[in-house]
C-alpha positions in Angstrom: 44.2 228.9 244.5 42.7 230.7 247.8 45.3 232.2 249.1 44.9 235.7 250.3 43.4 234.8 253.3 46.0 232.8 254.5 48.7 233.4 257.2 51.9 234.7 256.1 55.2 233.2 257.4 57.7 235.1 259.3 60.4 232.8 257.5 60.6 234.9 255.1 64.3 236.8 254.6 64.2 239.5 251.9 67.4 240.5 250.0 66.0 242.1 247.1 67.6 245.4 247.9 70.5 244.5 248.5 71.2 242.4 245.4 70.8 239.1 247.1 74.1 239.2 249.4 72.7 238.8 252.8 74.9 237.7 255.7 74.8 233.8 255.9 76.3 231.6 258.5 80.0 230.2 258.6 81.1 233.2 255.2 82.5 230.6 253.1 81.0 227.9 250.7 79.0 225.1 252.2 80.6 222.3 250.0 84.1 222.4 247.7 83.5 221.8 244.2 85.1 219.5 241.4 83.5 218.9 237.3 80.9 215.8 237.7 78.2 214.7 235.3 74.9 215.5 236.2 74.8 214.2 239.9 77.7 213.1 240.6 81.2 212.5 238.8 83.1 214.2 235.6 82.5 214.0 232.2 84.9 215.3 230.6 83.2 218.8 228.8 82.1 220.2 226.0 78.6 219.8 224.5 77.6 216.7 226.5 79.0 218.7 229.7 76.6 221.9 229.0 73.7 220.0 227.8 73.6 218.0 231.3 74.4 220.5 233.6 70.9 222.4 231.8 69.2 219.3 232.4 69.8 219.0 235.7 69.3 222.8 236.4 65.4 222.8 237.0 64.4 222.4 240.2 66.7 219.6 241.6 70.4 220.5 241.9 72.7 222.7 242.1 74.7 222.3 238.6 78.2 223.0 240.7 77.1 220.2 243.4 76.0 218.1 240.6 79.5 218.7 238.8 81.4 218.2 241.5 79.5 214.9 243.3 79.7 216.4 246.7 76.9 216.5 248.2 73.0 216.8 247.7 72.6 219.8 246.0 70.2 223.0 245.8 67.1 222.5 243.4 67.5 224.9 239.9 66.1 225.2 236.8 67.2 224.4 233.4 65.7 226.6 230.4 67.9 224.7 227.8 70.2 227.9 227.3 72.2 228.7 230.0 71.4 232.9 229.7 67.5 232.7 228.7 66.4 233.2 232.7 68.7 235.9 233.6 67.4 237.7 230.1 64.0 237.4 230.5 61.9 240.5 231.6 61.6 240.9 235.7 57.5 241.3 236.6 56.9 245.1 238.0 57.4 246.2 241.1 53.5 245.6 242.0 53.7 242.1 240.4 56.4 241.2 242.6 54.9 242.5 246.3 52.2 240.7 245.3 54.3 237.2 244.3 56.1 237.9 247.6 52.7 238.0 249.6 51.9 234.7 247.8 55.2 232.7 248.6 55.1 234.1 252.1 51.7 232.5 251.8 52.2 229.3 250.5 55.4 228.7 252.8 53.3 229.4 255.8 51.2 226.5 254.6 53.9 224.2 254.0 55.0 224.7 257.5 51.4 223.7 259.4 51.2 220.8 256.9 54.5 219.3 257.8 54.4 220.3 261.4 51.6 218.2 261.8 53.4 215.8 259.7 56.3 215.4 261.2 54.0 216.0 264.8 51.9 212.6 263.7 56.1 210.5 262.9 56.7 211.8 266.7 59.3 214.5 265.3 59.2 217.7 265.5 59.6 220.0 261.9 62.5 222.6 261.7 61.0 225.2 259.6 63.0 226.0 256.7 63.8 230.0 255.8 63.2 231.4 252.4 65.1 234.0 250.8 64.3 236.4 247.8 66.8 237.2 245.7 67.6 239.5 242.7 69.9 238.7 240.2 72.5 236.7 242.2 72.8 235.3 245.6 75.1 233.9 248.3 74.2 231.1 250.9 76.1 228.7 252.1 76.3 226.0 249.4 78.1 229.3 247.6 77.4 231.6 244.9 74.1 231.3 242.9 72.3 233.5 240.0 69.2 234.0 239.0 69.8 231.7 236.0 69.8 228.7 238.2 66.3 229.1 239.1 64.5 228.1 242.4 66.9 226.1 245.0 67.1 224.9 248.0 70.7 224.9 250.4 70.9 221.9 252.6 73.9 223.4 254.7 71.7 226.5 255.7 68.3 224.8 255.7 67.3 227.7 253.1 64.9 227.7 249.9 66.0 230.9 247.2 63.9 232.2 244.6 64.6 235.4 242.2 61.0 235.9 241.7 61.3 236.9 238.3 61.8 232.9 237.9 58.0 233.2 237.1 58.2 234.7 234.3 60.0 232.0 233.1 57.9 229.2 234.4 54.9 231.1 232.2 56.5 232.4 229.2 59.4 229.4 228.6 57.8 226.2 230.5 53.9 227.1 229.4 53.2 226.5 233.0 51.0 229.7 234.7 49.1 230.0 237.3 49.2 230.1 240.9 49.4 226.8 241.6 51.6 225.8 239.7 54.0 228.5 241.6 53.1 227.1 244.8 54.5 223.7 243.3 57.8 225.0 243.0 57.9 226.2 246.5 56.5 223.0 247.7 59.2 220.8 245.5 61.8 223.2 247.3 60.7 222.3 250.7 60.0 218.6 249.9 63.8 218.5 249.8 64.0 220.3 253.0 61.6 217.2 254.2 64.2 215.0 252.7 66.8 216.9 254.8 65.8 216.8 257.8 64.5 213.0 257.5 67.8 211.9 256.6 67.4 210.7 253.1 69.3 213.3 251.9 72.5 212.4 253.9 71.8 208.5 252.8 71.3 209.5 249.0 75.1 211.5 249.2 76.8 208.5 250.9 75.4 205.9 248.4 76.2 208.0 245.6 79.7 207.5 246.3 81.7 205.1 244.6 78.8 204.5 241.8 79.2 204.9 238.5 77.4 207.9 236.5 74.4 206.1 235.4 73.5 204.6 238.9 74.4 208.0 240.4 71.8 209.7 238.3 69.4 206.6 239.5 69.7 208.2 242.9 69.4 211.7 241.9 66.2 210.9 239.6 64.6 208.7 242.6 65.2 211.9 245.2 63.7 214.3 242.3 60.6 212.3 242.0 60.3 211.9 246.0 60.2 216.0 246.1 57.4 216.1 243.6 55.6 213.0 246.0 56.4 215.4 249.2 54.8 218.4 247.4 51.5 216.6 246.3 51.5 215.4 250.0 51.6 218.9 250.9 48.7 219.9 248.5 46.4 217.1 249.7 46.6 218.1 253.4 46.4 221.5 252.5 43.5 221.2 251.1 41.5 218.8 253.3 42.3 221.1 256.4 41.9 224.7 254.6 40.5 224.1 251.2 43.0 226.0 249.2 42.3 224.5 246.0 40.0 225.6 243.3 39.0 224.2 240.0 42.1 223.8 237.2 44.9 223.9 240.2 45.6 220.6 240.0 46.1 220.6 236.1 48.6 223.7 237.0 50.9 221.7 239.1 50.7 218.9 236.6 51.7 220.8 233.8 54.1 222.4 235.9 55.8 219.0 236.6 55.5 217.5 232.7 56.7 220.8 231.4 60.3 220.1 233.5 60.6 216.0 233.2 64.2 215.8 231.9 63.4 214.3 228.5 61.1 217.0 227.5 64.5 219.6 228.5 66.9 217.4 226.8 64.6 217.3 223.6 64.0 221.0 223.5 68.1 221.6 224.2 69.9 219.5 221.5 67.1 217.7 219.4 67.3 213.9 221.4 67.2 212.2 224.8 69.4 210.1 226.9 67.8 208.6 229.4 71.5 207.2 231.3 71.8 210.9 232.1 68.7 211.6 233.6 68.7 213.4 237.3 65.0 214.3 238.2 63.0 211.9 236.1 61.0 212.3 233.2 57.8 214.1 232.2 55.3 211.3 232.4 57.2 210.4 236.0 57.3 213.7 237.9 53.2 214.1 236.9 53.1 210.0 238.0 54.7 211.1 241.8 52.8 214.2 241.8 49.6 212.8 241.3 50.4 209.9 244.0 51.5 212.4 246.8 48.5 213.7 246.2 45.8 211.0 246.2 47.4 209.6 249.5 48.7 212.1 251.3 51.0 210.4 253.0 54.6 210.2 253.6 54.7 206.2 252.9 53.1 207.1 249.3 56.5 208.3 248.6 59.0 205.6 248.8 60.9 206.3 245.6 63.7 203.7 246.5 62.4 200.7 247.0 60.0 200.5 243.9 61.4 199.4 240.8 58.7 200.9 238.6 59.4 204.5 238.9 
């Protein structure tokens, strides 16, 4: 990916010295929290309890907004064991100015894609803020660690990444390369897309009053739009500043197949259940991905009203 010579965001708020506990507005918790199944209500615990919350953990939801139903939730992670990210070796200190320089990077691209974006729908883009973290963090959908992965805060407007994520995405998910990190940060602002276009607020009120399967519908629809709102982002960012270069793509895709929720499911307890699904399976994140991509448009990305998804 060419990315060096690109502009660097000034969106960019780092807590890494100070252990990720940054001011952040209103003090308190953006959202209360009560036990729900993977997107929405509660399932009683134990096994089946842990073994969604992991599922839902990579790059959609926050597991306590997921288990509590109440709201649309932060994007995380899932490894299939709960401590495997917070154990697994931070990149050195050089690594990590240099990942920094590349998400300022890639954020900075985000926003002149979607400002033009949103310019071309007659609205004009809030840029979101993105916040490094080490270890833990606090924003205001509450307390996060690093275990949780990559997410993104709706009551804040604010995308968090412990860097050190990375390591995971190469050494666990088989998914290196730059691109394939810029995905991530894309996927994160896709919701932040959602946000600010409503859908978010449209997929919490449905939600209500459904039952767990049709909750996780929603959730797996909204998952799959993300992935379609970051290969929007890579196809205008690379007919107006050629940022790609050959095996990207493959990256992202890889990226995307290596988190579909039946690939986590199989590698945490051995089988899948599709009824618990929240962002969509392998072969469906690469499908959305891909179409973003090709058509670069927001339109391609109607995840609700298909029935083929």
């Amino acid at each position: 990916m060419r990315w060096k010579t690109g502009r660097r965001s000034e969106n960019v708020e780092d807590r890494r010295s100070n252990g990720g506990f940054g001011g952040f507005p209103g003090g308190g918790s953006g959202h209360r929290r009560r036990p729900v199944r993977m997107g929405r209500r509660s399932v009683g615990g134990g096994i089946g309890t842990i073994v969604l919350v992991l599922a839902a953990l990579y790059f959609g939801i926050d597991p306590r907004v997921l288990l509590d139903g109440s709201g649309v939730a932060p994007s995380q992670p899932s490894t299939g064991q709960v401590s495997s990210y917070a154990d697994a070796p931070a990149s050195s200190g050089g690594a990590q100015d240099e990942l920094a320089d590349f998400v300022s990077v890639v954020l900075a691209d985000t926003e002149d894609t979607w400002r033009i974006l949103f310019g071309e729908l007659g609205k004009r883009y809030r840029e979101p803020k993105l916040v490094l973290f080490s270890g833990a963090v606090r924003s205001a959908c509450g307390f996060a660690q690093a275990a949780m992965g990559p997410f993104y805060c709706p009551a804040d407007h604010k995308v968090y990444i412990d860097l050190s994520f990375y390591d995971e995405l190469r050494s666990k998910f088989g998914a290196p390369g730059d691109f394939a990190q810029a995905y991530v940060i894309a996927h994160e602002v896709g919701h932040h897309v959602q946000n600010l276009l409503g859908i978010s607020d449209k997929v919490q009120k449905a939600r209500r009053g459904l039952d767990d399967a049709e909750g996780n519908t929603l959730s797996v629809r909204l998952e799959l739009q993300a992935d379609c709102l970051s290969g929007v982002w890579a196809n205008h960012a690379d007919r107006t500043r050629q940022i790609l270069e050959v095996g990207d793509v493959e990256e992202a895709l890889r990226a995307a197949a290596a988190i579909g929720d039946d690939r986590l499911q199989k590698q945490a307890r051995g089988y899948v259940t599709p009824d618990s699904f929240t962002h969509g399976s392998s072969t469906q994140r690469v499908r959305w991905f891909r179409r973003g991509m090709a058509q670069g448009e927001l339109a391609a990305c109607d995840t609700f009203s298909v029935k083929r998804l």
